[in-house]
DSSP file (Angstrom, degrees, kcal/mol; ACC not computed):
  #  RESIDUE AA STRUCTURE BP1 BP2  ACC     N-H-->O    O-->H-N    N-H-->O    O-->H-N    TCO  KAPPA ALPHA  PHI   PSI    X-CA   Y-CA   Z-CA
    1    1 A X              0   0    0      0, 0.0     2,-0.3     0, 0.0    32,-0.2   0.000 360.0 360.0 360.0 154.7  -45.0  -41.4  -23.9
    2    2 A X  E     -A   32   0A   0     30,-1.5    30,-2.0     2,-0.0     2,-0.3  -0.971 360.0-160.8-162.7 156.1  -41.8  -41.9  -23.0
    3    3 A X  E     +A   31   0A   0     -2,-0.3     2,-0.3    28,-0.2    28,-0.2  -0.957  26.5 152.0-147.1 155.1  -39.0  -40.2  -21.0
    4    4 A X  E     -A   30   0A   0     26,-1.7    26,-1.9    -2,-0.3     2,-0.7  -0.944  40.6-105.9-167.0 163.8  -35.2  -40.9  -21.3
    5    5 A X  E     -A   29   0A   0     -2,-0.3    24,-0.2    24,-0.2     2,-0.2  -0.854  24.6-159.3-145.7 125.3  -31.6  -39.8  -20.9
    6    6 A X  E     +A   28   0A   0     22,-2.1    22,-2.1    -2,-0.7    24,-0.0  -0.663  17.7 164.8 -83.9 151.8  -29.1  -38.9  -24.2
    7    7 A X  E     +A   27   0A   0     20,-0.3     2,-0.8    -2,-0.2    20,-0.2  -0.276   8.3 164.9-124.0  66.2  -25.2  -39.0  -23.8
    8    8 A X  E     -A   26   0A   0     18,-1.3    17,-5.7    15,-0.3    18,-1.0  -0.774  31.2-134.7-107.7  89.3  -23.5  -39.0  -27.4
    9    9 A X        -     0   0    0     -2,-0.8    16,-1.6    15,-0.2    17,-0.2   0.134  24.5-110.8 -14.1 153.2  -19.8  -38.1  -27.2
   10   10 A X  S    S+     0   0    0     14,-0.3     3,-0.3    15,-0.1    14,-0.1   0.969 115.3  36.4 -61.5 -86.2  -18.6  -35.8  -29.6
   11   11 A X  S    S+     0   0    0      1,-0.2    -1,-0.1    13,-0.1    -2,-0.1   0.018  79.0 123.2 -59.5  26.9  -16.5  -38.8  -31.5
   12   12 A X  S    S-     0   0    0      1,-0.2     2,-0.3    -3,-0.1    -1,-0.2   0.678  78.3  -1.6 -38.6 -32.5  -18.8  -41.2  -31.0
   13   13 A X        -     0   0    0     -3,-0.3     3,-0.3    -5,-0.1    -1,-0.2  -0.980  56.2-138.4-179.4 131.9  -19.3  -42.2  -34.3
   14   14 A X  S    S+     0   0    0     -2,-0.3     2,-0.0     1,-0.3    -2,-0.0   0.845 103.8  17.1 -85.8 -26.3  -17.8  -40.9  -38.0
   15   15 A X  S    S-     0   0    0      0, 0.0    -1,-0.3     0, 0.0     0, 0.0  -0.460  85.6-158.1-133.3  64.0  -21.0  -41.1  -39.9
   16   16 A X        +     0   0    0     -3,-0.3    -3,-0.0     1,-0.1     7,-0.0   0.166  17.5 175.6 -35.9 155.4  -23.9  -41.1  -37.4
   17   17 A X        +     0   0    0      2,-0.0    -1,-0.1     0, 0.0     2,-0.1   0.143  35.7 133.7-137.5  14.7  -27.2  -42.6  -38.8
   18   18 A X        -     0   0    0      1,-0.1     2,-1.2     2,-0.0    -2,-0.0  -0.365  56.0-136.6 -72.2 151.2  -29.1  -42.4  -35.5
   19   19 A X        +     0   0    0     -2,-0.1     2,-0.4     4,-0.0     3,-0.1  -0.723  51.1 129.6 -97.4  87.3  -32.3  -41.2  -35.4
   20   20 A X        -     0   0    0     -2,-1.2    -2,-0.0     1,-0.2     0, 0.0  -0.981  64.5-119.2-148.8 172.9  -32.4  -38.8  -32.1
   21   21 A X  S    S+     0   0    0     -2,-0.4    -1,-0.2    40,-0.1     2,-0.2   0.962 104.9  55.3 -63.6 -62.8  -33.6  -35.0  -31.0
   22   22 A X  S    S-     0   0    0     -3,-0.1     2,-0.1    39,-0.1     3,-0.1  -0.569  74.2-156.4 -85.4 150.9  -29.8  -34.5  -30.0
   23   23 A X    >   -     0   0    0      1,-0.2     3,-0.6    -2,-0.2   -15,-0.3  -0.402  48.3 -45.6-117.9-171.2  -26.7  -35.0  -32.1
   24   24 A X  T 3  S+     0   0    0      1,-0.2   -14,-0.3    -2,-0.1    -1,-0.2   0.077 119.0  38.3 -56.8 149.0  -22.9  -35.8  -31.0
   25   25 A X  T 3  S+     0   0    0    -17,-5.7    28,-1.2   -16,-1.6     2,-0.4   0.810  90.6 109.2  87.2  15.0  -21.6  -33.7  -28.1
   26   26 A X  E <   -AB   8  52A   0    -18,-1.0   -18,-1.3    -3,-0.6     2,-0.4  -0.992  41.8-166.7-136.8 152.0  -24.7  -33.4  -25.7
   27   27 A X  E     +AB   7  51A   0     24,-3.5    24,-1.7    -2,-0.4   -20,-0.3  -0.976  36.2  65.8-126.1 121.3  -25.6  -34.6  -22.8
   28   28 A X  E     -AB   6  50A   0    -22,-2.1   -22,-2.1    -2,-0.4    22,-0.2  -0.874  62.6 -36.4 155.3 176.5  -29.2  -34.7  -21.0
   29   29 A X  E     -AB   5  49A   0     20,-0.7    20,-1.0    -2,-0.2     2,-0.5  -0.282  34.3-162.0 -86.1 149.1  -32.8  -35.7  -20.7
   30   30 A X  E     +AB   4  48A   0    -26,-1.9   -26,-1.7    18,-0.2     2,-0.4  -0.856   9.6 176.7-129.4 149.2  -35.4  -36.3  -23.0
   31   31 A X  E     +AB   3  47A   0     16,-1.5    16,-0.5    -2,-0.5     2,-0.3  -0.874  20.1 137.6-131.7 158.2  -39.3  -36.5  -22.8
   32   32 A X  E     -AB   2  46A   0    -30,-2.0   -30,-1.5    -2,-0.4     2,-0.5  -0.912  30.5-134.1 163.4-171.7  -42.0  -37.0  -25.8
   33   33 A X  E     - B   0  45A   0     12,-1.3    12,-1.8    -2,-0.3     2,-0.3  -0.961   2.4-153.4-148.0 143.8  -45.0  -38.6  -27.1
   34   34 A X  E     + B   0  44A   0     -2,-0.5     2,-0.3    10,-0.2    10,-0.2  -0.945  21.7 171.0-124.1 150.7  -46.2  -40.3  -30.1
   35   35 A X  E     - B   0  43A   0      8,-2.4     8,-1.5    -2,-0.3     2,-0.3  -0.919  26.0-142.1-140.2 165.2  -50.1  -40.2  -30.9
   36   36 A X  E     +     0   0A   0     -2,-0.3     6,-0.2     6,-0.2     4,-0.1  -0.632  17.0 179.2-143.8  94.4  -52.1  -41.4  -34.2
   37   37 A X  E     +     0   0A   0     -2,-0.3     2,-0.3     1,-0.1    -1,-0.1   0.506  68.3  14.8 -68.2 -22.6  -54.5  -39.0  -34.5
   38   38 A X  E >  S- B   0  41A   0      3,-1.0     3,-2.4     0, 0.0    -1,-0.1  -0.979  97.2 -81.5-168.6 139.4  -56.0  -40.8  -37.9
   39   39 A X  T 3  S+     0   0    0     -2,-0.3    -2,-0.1     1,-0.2     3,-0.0  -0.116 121.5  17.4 -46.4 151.8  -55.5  -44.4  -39.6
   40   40 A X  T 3  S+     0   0    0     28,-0.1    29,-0.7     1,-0.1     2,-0.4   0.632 106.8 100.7  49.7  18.7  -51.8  -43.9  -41.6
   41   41 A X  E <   -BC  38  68A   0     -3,-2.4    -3,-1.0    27,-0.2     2,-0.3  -0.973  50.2-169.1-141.0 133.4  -50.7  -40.7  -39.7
   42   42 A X  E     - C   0  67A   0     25,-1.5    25,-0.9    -2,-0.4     2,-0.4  -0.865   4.4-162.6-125.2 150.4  -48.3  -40.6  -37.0
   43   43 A X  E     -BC  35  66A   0     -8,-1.5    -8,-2.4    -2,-0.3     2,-0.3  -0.935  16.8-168.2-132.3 131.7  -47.9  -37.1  -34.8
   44   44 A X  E     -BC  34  65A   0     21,-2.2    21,-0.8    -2,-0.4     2,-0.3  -0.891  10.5-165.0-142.7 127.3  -44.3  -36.8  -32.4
   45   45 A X  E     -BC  33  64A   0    -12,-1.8   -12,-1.3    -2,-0.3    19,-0.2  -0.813   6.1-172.0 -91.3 128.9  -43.5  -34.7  -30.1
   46   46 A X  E     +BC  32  63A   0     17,-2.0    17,-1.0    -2,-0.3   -14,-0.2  -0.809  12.7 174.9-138.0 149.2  -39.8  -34.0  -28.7
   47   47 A X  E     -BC  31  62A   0    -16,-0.5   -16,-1.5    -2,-0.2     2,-0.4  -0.663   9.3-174.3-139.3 103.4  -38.3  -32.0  -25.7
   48   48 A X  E     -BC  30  61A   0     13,-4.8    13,-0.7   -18,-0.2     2,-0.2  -0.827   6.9-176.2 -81.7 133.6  -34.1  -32.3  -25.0
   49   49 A X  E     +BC  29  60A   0    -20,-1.0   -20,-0.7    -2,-0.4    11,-0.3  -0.684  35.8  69.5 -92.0  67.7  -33.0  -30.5  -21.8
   50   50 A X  E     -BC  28  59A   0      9,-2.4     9,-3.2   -22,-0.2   -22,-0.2  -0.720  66.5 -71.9-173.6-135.0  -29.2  -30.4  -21.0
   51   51 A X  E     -BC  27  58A   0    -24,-1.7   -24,-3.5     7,-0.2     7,-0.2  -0.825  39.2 -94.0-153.9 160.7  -25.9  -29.2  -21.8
   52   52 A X  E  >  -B   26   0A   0      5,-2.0     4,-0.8   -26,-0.2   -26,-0.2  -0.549  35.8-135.6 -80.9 134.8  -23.0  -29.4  -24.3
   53   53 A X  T  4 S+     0   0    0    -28,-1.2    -1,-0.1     1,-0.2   -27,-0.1   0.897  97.7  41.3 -87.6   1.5  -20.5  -32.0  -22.9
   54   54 A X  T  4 S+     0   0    0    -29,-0.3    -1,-0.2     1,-0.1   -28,-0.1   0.932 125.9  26.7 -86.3 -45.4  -17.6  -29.8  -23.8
   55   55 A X  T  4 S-     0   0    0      2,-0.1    -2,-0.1     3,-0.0     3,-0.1   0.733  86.3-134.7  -3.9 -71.1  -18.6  -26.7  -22.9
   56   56 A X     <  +     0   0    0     -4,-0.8     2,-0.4     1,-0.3    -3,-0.1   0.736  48.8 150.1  93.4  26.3  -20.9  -27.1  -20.6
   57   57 A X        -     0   0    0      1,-0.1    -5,-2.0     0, 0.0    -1,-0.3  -0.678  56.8-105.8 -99.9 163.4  -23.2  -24.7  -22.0
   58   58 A X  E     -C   51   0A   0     -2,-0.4     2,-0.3    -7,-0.2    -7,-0.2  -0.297  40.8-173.8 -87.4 155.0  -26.7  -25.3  -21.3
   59   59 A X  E     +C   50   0A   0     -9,-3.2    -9,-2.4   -32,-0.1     2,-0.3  -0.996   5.4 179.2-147.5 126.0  -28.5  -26.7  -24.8
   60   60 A X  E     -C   49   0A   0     -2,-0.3     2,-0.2   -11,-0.3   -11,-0.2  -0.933   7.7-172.3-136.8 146.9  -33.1  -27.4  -25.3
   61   61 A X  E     -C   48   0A   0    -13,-0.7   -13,-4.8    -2,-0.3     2,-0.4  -0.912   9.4-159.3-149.4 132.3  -34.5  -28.7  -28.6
   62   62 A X  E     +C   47   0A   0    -15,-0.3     2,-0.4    -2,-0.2   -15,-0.2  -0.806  17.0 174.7-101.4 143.8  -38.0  -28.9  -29.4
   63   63 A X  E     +C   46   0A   0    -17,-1.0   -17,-2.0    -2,-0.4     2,-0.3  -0.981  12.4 167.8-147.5 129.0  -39.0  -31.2  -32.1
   64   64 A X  E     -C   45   0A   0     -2,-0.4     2,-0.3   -19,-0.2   -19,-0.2  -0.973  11.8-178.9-149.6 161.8  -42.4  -32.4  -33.4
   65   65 A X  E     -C   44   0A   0    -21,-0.8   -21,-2.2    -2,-0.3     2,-0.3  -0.927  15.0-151.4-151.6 136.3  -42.7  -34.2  -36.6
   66   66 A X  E     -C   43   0A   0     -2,-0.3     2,-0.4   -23,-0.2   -23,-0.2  -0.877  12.6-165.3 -99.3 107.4  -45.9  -35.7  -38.7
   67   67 A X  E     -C   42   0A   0    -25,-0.9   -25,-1.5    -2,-0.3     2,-0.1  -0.561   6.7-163.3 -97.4 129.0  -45.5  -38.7  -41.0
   68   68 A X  E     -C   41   0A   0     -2,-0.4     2,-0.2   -27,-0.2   -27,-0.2  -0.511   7.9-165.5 -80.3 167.3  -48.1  -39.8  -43.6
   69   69 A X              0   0    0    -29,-0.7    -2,-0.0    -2,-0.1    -1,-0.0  -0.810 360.0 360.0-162.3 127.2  -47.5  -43.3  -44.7
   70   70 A X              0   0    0     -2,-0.2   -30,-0.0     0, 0.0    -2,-0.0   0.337 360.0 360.0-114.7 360.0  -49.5  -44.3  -48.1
């Protein structure tokens, strides 16, 4: 489990290759959990809360993901 806070500029970067729940131009917290329910499978869970930083409109992304690995 893990809890955190994102703040990625709009121009941050010309070609991102980060790996996150939020992309450029949001600002706010993030919570999730990683579990391995079974040898070689990994289970994640994502929540972003917060706002666009130019706007200032208010912005959530849920994200859950399962990776095999053979």
């Amino acid at each position: 489990m893990y809890a955190g806070y994102r703040q990625i500029e709009t121009f941050a970067s010309i070609a991102p290759t980060y790996d996150d729940i939020i992309g450029a131009g949001y600002k706010g917290a993030v919570v999730g959990a990683s579990y391995v329910p079974a040898e070689n499978i990994l289970a994640t869970i994502e929540y972003f809360d917060g706002e666009e930083t130019i706007s200032g409109q208010d912005a959530s992304k849920f994200f859950a993901n399962v990776d095999f690995f053979f």
